[in-house]
N, CA, C and O atoms as a GROMACS GRO file, in nm:
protein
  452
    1UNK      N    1   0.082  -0.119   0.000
    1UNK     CA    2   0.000   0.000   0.000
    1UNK      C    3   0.087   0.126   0.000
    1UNK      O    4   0.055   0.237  -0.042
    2UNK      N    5   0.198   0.092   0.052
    2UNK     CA    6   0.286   0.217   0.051
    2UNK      C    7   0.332   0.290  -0.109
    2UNK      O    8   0.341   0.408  -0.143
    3UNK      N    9   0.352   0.175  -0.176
    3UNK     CA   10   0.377   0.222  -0.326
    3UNK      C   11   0.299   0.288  -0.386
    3UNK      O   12   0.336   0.386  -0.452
    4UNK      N   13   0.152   0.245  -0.374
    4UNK     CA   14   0.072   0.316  -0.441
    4UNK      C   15   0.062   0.474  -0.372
    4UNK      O   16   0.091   0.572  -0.441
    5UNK      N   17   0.015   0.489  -0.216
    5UNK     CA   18   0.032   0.610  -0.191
    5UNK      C   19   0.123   0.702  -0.194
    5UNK      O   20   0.100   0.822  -0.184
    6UNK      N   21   0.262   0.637  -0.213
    6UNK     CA   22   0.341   0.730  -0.315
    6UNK      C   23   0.312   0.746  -0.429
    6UNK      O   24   0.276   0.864  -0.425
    7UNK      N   25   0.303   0.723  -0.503
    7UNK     CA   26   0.264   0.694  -0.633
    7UNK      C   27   0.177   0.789  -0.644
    7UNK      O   28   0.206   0.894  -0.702
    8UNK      N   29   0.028   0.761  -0.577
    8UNK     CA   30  -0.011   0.904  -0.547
    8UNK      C   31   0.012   1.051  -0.529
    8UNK      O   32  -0.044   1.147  -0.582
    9UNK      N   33   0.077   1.047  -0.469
    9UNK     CA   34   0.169   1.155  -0.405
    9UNK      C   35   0.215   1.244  -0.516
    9UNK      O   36   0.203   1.366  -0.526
   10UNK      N   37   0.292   1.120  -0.629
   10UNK     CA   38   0.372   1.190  -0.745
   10UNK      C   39   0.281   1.244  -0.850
   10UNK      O   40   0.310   1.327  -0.936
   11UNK      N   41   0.116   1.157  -0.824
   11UNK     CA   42   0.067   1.183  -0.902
   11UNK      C   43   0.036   1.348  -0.889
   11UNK      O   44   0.073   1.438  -0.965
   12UNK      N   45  -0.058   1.358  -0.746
   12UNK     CA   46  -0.045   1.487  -0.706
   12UNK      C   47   0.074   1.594  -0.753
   12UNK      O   48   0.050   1.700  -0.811
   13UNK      N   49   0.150   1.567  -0.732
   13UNK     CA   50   0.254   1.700  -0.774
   13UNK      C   51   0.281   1.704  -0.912
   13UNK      O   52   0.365   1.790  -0.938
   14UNK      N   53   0.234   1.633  -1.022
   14UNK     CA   54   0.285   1.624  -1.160
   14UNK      C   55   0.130   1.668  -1.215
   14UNK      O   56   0.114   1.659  -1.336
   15UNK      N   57   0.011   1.716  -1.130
   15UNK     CA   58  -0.105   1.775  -1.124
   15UNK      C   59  -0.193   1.703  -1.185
   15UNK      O   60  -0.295   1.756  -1.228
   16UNK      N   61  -0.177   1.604  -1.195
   16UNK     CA   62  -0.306   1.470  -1.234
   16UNK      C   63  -0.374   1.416  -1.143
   16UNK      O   64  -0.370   1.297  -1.110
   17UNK      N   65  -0.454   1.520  -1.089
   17UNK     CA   66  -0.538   1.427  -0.954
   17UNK      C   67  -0.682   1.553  -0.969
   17UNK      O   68  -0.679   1.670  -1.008
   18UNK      N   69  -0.786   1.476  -0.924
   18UNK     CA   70  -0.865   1.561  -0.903
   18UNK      C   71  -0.924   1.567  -0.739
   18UNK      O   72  -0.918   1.458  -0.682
   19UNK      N   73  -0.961   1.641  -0.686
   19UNK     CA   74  -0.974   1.641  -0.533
   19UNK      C   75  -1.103   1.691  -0.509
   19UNK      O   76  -1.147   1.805  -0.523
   20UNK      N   77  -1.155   1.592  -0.473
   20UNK     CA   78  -1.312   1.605  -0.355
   20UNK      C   79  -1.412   1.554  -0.431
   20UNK      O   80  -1.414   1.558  -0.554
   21UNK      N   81  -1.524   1.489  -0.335
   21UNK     CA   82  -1.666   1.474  -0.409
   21UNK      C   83  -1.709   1.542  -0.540
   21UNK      O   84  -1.677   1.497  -0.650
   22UNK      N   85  -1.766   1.629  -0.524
   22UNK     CA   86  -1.790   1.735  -0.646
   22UNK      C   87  -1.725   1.710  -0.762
   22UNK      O   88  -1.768   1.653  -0.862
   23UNK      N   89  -1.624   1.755  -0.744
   23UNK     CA   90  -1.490   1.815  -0.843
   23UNK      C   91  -1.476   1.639  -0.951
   23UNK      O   92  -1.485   1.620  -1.072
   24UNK      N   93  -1.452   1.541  -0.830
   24UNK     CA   94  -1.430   1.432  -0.957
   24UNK      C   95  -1.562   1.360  -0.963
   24UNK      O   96  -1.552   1.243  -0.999
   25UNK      N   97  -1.680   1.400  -0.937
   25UNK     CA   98  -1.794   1.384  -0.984
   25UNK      C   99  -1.850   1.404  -1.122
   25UNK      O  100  -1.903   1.328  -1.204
   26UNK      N  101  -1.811   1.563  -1.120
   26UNK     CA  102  -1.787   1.643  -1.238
   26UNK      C  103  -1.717   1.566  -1.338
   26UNK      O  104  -1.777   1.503  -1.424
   27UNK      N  105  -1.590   1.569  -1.328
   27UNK     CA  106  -1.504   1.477  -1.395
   27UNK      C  107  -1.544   1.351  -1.417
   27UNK      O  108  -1.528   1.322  -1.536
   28UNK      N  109  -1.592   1.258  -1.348
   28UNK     CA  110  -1.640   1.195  -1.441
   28UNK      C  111  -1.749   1.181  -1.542
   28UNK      O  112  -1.739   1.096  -1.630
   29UNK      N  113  -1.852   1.259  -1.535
   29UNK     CA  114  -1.977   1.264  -1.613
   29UNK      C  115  -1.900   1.352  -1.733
   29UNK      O  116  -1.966   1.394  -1.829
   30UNK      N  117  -1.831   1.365  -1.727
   30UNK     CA  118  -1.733   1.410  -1.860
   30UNK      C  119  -1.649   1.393  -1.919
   30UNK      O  120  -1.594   1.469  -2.000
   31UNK      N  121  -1.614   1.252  -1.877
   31UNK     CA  122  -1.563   1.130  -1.927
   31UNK      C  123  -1.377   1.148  -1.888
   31UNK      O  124  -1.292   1.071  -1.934
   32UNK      N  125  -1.348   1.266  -1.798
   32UNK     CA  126  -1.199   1.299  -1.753
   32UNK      C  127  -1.146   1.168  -1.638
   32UNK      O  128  -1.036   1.164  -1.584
   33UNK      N  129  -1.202   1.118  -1.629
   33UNK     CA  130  -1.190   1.048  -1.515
   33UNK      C  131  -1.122   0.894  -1.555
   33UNK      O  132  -1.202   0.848  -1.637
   34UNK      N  133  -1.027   0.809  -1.538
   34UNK     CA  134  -1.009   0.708  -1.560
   34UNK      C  135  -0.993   0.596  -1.423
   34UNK      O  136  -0.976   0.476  -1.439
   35UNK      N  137  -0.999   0.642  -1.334
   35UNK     CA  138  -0.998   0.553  -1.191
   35UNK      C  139  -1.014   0.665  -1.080
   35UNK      O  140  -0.953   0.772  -1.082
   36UNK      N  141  -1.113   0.623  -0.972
   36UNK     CA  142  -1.132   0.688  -0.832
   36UNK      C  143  -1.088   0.635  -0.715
   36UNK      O  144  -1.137   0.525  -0.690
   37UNK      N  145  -1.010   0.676  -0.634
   37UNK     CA  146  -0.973   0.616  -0.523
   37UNK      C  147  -1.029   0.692  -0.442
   37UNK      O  148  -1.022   0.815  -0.440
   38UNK      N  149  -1.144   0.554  -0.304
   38UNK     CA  150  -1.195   0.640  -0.184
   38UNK      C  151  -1.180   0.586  -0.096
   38UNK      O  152  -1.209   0.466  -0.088
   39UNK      N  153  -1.119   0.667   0.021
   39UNK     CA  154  -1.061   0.617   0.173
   39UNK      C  155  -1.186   0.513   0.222
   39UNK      O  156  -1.305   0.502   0.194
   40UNK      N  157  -1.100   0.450   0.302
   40UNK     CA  158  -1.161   0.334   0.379
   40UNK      C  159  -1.289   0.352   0.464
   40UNK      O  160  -1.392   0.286   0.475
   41UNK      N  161  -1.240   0.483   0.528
   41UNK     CA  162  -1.355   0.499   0.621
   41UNK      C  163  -1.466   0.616   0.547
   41UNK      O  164  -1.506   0.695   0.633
   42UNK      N  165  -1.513   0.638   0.433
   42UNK     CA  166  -1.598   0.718   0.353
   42UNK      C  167  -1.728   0.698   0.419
   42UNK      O  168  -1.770   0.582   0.428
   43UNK      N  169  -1.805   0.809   0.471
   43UNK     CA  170  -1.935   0.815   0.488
   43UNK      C  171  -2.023   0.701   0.411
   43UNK      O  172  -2.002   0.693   0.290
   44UNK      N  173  -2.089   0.640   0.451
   44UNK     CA  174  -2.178   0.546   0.375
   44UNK      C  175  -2.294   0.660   0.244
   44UNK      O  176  -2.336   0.610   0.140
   45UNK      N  177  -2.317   0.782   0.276
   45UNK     CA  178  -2.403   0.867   0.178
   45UNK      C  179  -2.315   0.864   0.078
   45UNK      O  180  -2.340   0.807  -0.029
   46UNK      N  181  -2.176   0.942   0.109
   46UNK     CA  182  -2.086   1.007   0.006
   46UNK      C  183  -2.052   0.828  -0.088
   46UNK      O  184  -2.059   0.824  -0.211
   47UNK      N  185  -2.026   0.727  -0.022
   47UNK     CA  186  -1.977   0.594  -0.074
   47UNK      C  187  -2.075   0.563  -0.173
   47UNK      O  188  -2.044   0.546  -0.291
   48UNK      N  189  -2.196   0.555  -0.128
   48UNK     CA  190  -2.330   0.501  -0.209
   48UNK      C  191  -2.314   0.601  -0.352
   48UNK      O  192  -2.307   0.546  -0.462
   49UNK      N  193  -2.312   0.719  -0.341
   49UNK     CA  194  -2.346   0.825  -0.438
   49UNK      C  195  -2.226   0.780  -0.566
   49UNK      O  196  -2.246   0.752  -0.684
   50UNK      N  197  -2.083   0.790  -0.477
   50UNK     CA  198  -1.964   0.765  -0.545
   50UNK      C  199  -1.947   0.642  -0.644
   50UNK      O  200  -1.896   0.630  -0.755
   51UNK      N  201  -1.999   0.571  -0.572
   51UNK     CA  202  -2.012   0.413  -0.592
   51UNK      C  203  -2.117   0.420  -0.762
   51UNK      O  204  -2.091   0.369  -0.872
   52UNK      N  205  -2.221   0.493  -0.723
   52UNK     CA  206  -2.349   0.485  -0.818
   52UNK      C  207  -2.276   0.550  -0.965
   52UNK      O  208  -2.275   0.488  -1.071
   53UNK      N  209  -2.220   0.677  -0.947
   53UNK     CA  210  -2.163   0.738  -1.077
   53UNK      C  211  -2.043   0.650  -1.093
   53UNK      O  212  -2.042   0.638  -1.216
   54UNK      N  213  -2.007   0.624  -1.077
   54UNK     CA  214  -1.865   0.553  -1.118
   54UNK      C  215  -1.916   0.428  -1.214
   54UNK      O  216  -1.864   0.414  -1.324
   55UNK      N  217  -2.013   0.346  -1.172
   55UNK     CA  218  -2.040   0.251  -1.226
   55UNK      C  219  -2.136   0.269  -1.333
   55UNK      O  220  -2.139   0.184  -1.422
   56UNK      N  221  -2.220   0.377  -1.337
   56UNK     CA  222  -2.300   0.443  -1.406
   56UNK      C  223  -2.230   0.461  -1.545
   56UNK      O  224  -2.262   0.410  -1.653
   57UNK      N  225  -2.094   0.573  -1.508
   57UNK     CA  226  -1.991   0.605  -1.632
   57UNK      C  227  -1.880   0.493  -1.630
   57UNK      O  228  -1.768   0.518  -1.677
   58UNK      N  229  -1.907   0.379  -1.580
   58UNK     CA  230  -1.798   0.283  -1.608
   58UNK      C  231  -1.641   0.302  -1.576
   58UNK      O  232  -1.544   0.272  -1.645
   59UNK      N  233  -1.648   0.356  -1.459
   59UNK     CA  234  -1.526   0.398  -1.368
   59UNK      C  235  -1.471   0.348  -1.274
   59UNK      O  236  -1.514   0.398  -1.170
   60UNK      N  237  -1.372   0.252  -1.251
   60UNK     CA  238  -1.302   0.172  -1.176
   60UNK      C  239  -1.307   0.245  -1.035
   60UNK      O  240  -1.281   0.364  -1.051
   61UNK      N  241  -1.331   0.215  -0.912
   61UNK     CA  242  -1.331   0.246  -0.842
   61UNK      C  243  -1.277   0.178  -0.704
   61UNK      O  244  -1.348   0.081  -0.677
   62UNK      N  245  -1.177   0.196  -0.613
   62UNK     CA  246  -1.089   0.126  -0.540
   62UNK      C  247  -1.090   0.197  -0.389
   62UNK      O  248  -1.076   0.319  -0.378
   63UNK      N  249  -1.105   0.129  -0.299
   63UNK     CA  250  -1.106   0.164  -0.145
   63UNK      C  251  -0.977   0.185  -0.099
   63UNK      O  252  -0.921   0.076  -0.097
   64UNK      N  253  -0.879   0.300  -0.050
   64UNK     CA  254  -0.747   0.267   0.013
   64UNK      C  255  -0.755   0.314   0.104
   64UNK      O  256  -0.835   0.408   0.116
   65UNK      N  257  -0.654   0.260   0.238
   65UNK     CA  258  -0.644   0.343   0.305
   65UNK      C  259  -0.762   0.404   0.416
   65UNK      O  260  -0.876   0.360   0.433
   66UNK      N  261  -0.693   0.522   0.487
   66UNK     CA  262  -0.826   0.650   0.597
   66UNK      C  263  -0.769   0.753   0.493
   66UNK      O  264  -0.684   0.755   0.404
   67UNK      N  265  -0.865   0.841   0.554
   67UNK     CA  266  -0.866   0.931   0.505
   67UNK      C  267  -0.784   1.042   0.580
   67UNK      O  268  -0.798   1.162   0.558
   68UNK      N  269  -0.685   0.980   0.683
   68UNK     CA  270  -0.611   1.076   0.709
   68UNK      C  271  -0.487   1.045   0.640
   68UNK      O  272  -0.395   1.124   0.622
   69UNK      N  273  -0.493   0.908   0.598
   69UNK     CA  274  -0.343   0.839   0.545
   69UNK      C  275  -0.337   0.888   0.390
   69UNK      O  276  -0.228   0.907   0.336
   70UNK      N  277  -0.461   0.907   0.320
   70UNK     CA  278  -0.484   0.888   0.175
   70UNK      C  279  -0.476   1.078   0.198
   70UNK      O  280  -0.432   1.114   0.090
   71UNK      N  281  -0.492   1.170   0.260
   71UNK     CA  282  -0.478   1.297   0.260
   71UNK      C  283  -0.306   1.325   0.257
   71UNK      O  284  -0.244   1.410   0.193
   72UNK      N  285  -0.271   1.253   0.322
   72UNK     CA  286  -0.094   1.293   0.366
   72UNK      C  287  -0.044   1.230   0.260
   72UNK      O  288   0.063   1.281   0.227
   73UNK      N  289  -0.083   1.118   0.175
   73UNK     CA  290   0.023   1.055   0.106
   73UNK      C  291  -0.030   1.188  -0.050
   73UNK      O  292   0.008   1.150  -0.161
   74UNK      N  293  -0.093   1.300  -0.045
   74UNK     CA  294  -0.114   1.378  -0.133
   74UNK      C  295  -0.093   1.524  -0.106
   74UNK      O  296  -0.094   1.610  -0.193
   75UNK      N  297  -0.071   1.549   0.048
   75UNK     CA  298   0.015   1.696   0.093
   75UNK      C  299  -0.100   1.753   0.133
   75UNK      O  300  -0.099   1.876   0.147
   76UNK      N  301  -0.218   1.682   0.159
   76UNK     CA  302  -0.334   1.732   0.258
   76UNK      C  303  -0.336   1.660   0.397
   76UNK      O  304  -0.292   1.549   0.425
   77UNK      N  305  -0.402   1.755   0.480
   77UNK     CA  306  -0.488   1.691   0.612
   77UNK      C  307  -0.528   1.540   0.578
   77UNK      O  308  -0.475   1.434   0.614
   78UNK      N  309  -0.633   1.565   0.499
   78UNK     CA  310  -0.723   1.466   0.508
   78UNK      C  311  -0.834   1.492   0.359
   78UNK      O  312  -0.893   1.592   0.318
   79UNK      N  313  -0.826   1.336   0.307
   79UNK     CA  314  -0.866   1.325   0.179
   79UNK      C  315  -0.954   1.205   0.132
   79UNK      O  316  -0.896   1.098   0.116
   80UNK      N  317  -1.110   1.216   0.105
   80UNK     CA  318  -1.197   1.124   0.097
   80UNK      C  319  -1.178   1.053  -0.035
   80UNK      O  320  -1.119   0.946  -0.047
   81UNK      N  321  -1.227   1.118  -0.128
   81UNK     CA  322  -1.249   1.114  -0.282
   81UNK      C  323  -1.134   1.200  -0.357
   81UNK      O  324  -1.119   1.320  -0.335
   82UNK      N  325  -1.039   1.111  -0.466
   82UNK     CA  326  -0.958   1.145  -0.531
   82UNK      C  327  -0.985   1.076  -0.691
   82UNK      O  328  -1.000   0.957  -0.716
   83UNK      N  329  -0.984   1.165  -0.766
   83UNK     CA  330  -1.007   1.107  -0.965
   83UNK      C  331  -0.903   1.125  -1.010
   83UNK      O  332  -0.836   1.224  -0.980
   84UNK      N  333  -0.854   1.015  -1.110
   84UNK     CA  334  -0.708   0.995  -1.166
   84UNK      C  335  -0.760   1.051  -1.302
   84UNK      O  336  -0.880   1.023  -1.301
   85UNK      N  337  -0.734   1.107  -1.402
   85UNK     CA  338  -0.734   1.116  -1.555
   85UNK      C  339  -0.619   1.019  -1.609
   85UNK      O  340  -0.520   0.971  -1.554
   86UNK      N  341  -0.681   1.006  -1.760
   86UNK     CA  342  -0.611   0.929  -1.758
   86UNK      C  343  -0.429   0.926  -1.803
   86UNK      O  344  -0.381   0.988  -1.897
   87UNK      N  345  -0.392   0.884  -1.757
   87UNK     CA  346  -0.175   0.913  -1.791
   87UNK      C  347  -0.120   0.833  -1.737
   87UNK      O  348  -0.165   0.789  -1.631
   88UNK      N  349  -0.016   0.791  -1.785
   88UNK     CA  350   0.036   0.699  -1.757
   88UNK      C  351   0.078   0.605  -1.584
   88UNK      O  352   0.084   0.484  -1.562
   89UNK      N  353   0.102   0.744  -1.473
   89UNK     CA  354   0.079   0.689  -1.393
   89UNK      C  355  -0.022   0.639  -1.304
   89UNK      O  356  -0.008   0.570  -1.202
   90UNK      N  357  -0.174   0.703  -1.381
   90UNK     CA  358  -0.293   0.611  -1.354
   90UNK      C  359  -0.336   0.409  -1.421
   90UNK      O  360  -0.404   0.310  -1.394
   91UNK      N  361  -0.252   0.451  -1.502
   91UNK     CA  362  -0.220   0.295  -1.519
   91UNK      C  363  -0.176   0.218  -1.416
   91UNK      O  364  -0.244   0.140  -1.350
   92UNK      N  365  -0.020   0.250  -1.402
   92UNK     CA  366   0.093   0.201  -1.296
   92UNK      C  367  -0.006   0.189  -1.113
   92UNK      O  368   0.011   0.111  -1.019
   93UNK      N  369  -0.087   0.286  -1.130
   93UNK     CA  370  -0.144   0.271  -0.999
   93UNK      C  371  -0.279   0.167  -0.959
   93UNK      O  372  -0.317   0.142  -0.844
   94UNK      N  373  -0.341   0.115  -1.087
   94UNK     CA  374  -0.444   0.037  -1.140
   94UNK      C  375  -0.342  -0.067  -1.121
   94UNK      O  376  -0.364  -0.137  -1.022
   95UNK      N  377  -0.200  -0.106  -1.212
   95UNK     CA  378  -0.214  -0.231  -1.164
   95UNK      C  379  -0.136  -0.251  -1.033
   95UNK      O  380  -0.121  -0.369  -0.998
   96UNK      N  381  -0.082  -0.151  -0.951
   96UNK     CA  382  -0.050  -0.221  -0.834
   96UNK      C  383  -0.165  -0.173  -0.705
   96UNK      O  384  -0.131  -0.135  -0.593
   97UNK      N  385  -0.294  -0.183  -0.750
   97UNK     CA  386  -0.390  -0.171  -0.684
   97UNK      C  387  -0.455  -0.305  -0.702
   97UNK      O  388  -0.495  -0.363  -0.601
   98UNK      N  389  -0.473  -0.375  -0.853
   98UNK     CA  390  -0.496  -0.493  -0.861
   98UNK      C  391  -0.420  -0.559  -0.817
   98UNK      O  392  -0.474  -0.651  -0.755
   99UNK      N  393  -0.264  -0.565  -0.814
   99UNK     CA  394  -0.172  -0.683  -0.762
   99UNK      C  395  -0.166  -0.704  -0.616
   99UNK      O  396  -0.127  -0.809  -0.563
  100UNK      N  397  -0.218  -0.566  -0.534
  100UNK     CA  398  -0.244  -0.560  -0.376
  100UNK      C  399  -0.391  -0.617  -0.327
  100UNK      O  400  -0.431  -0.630  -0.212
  101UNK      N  401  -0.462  -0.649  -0.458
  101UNK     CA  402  -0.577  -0.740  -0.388
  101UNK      C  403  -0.647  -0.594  -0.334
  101UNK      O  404  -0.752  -0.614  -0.273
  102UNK      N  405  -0.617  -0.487  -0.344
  102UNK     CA  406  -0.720  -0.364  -0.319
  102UNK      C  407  -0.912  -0.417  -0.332
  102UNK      O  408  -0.975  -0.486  -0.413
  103UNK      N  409  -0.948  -0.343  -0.211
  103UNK     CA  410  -1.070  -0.373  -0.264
  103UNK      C  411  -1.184  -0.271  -0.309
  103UNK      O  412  -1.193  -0.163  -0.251
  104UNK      N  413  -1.264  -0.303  -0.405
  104UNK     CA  414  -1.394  -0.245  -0.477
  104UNK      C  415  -1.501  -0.218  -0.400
  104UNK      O  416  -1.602  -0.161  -0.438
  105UNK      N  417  -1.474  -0.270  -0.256
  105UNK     CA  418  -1.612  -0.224  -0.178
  105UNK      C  419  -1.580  -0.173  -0.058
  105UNK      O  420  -1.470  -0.205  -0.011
  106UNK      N  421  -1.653  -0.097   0.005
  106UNK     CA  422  -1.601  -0.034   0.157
  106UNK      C  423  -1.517  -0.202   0.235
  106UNK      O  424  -1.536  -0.322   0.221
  107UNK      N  425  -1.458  -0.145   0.288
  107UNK     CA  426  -1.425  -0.234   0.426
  107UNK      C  427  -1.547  -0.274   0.512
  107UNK      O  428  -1.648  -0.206   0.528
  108UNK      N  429  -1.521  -0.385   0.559
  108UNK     CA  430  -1.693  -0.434   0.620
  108UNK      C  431  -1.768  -0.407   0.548
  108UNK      O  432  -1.819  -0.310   0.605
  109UNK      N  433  -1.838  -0.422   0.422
  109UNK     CA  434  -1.952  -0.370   0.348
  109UNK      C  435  -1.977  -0.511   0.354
  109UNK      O  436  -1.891  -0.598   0.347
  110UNK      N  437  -2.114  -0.529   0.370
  110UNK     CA  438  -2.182  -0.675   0.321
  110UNK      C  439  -2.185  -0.700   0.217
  110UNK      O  440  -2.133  -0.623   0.136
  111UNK      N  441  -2.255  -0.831   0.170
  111UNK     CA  442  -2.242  -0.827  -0.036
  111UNK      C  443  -2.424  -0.839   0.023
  111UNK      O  444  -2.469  -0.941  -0.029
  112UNK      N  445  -2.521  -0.777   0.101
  112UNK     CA  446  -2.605  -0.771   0.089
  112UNK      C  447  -2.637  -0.709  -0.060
  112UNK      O  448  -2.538  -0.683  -0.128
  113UNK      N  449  -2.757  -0.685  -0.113
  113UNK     CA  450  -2.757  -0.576  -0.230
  113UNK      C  451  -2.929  -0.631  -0.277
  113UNK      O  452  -2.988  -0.577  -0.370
   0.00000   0.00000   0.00000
């Protein structure tokens, strides 16, 4: 997990990240968006909503992390919802998100549905 939140990190400073609910909401209904990463502990409202557009516009979507860990590994406090566009190191971070067994659903989430 450490790789990727660096990875992050670099993504942040090479300015390929989008930051907050809204903002990569936006982004994706406008097709900017190529993967979302949302902290572990995400409000169940903000998760459901996130969860719904992503899959709606066919947007990979991955749980890492708190949101105090996923804020610092990007030079914030604290960071819920982050949108990758797409470049090359949104690739690199897709597959060592797949090779970490990352998961697609909150932590403790039931597969109720």
């Amino acid at each position: 997990m450490n790789r990727i939140l660096s990875l992050l990190g670099l993504a942040r400073r090479a300015g390929k990240t989008v930051l907050g609910f809204d903002a990569t909401c936006a982004a994706v209904e406008k097709g900017r968006i190529q993967l979302v990463i949302l902290a572990g502990d995400t409000a169940g409202h903000t998760r459901k909503k996130m969860e719904r557009i992503c899959r709606r516009y066919d947007v990979p979507f991955y749980y890492l992390a708190n949101r105090e860990e996923l804020g610092r590994a990007i030079g914030k406090k604290a960071q819920v919802v982050l949108g990758l566009p797409a470049h090359g190191l949104t690739g690199l971070i897709m597959e060592e998100l797949q090779a970490a067994g990352a998961a697609q659903r909150a932590p403790g989430e039931d597969d109720k549905k």
